[in-house]
Each structure stands twice: as structure tokens, then as C-alpha cells.
N, C-alpha and C positions, 0 to 999 in steps of 0.2 A: 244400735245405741239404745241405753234402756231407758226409762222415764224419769230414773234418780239421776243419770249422767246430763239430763233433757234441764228437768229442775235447779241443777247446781251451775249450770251452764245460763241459764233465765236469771239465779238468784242473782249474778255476778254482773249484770248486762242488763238490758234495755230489752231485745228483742235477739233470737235464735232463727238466722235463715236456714232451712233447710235445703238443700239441692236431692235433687233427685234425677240423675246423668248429666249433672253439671250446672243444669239447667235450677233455677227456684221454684219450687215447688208449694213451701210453706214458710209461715212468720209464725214462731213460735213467741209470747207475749206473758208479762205476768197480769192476771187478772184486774188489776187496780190499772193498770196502763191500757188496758182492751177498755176497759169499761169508762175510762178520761174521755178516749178515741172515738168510742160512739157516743157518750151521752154531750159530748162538747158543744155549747153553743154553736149556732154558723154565724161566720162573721160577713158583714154586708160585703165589704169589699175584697176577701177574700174566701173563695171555696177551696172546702179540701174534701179530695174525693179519691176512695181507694190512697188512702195517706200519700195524695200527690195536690200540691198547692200552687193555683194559678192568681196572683195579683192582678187587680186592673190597675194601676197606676204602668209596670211594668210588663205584663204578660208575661213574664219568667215562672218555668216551670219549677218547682223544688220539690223535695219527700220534707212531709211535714212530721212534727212528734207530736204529742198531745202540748199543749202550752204547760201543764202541771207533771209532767215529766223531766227531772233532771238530765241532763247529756254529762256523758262518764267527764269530757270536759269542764263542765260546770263544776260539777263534785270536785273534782281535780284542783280546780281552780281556786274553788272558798275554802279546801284544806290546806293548799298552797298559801294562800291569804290569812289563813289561821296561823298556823304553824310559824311564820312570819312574823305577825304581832307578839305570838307567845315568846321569839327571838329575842326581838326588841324588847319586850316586856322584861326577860331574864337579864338582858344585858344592861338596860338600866337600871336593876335589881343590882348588879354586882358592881355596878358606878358607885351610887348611890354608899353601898357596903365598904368598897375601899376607901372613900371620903371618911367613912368615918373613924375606919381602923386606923388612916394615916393622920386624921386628928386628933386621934386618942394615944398617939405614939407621940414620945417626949422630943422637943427638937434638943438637938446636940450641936448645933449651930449656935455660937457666942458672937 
């Protein structure tokens, strides 16, 4: 694989694992998200180390993201929540329009 295939694959995503016999090898990252990950404050109550996050309240293990990194979910989610609004917006746009064509038409009813 070459480094344009590497790049278009990062632009599209979060992070590129790479395997190397199956196994992971590497975390391919775009620069603005490596640089969240190290410079990110540490939080009292939770450490994240090797992007793995242990709670004390809980002691559950998770893979952490940067906190200022979107998840393709999130994205997903506020265009889904847009797109939505812009729905609704249009369809009371076309309420609204046949209210008034149908009171600007003559009644024929005596």
C-alpha cells in the first residue's frame, strides 16, 4: 500500500490500523488527533495510557479517543439531527404555502 492509499484511508476516519501477519502492528493517525492525544491534559480521576482508560470509580478498562476528536458516530449523528430539522423546516415551509394558496382560491361553496 502506498502513502496516497495510507492518506485517503486517515482522511475518511479517525485512525488506520495496520496488521502485519494478522497481528497490529501500527496506528496510523491524522496529525491534529496525535497531537490532541499527547498534549491532552490528564484527568485526576481517570488515566489514559497507551490510548487505554482505567476509571476509579469503576476500574473498567476502555480505548480512549482524544476528547476533541469526533467519532464517525457522532458526525453521523449531528448530520442525521440536521438533515432532520432541515425536513421539518421544509415541510412546514410547504404547510404554511398551501394555507395560503388554498386561501387565496375562490370558495364555490353557496
Amino acid at each position: 500500500m502506498n502513502i496516497e492509499e495510507l492518506k485517503k484511508l486517515v482522511k475518511n476516519s479517525t485512525a488506520v490500523l495496520v496488521l502485519d501477519n494478522g497481528e497490529p502492528s501500527f496506528v496510523i493517525l491524522k496529525y491534529e488527533n496525535y497531537k490532541d492525544l499527547i498534549f491532552q491534559e490528564p484527568d485526576k480521576k481517570n488515566a489514559i495510557k497507551n490510548g487505554l482508560q482505567i476509571t476509579d470509580e469503576n476500574k473498567f478498562l476502555s480505548k480512549s479517543a482524544p476528547a476533541s476528536a469526533k467519532t464517525e458516530t457522532d458526525i453521523e449523528t449531528e448530520l442525521l439531527e440536521k438533515i432532520n430539522k432541515d425536513i421539518l423546516s421544509l415541510k412546514e415551509e410547504i404547510e404554511k404555502e398551501e394555507k395560503v394558496t388554498f386561501a387565496e382560491q375562490p370558495s364555490f361553496i353557496d
